[in-house]
C-alpha positions in Angstrom: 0.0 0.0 0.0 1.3 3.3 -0.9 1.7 6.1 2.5 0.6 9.5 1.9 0.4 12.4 4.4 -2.5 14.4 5.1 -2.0 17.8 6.8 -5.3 19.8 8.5 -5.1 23.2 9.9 -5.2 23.0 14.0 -6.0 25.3 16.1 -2.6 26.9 16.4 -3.6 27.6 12.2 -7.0 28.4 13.1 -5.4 31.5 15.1 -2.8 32.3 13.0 -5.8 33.0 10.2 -7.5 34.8 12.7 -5.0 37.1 13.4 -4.1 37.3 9.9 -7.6 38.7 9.2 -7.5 40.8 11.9 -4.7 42.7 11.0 -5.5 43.3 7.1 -9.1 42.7 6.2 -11.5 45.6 5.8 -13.8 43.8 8.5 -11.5 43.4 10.8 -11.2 40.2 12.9 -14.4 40.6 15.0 -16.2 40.0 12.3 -15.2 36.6 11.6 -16.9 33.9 13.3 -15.4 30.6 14.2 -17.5 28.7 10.9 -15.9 31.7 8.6 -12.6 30.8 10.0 -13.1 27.2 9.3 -14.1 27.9 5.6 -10.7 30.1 5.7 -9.3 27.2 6.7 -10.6 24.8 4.6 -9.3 26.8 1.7 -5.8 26.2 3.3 -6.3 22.7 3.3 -7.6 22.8 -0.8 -4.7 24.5 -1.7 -2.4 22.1 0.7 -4.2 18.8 -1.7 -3.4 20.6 -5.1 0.7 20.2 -4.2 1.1 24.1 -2.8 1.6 25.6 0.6 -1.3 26.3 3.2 -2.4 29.6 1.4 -5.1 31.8 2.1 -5.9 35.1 0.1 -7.3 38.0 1.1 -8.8 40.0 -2.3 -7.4 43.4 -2.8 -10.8 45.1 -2.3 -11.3 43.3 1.1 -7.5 44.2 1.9 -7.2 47.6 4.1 -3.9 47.6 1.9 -5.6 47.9 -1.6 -3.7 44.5 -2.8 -4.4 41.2 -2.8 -2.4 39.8 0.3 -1.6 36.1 1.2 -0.9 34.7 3.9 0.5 30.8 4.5 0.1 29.2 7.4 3.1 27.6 9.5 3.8 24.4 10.5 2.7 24.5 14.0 -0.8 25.2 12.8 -0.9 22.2 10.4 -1.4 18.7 12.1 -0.1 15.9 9.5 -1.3 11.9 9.3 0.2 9.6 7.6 -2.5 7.1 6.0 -2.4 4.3 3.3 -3.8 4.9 0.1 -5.9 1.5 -1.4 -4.4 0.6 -4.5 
């Protein structure tokens, strides 16, 4: 059987995104409930399956910057299994 590794964001990530947010989106990070911050983080974990860093994006009319801004998320906010993959 072949071993892959599957990495979710934790809760160390789920901060990290909150913090991100809170420091450049328009809304600020009040606005952003936990659920949000899971979609946020599920979006790290889409990019992480298609082969690329744990990226989110803020657009550059959400940014209070004016530019589209990403942000990748460490590894001590990632939690990684190995599993077997069924041939």
């Amino acid at each position: 059987m072949e071993k892959y590794i599957l990495k979710t964001v934790n809760e160390n990530g789920i901060e990290q995104i909150r913090y991100f947010l809170a420091e450049n989106h328009k809304l600020g990070g009040e606005h952003f409930t936990p659920d949000m911050l899971l979609a946020w983080a599920k979006d790290a974990e889409f990019s992480l399956s298609e082969g690329n860093p744990a990226i989110i994006e803020i657009a550059s009319w959400d940014s209070i910057h004016g530019r589209t801004q990403t942000f990748t998320i460490s590894d001590a906010g990632l939690d990684c299994e190995e599993l077997e993959m069924e041939d």
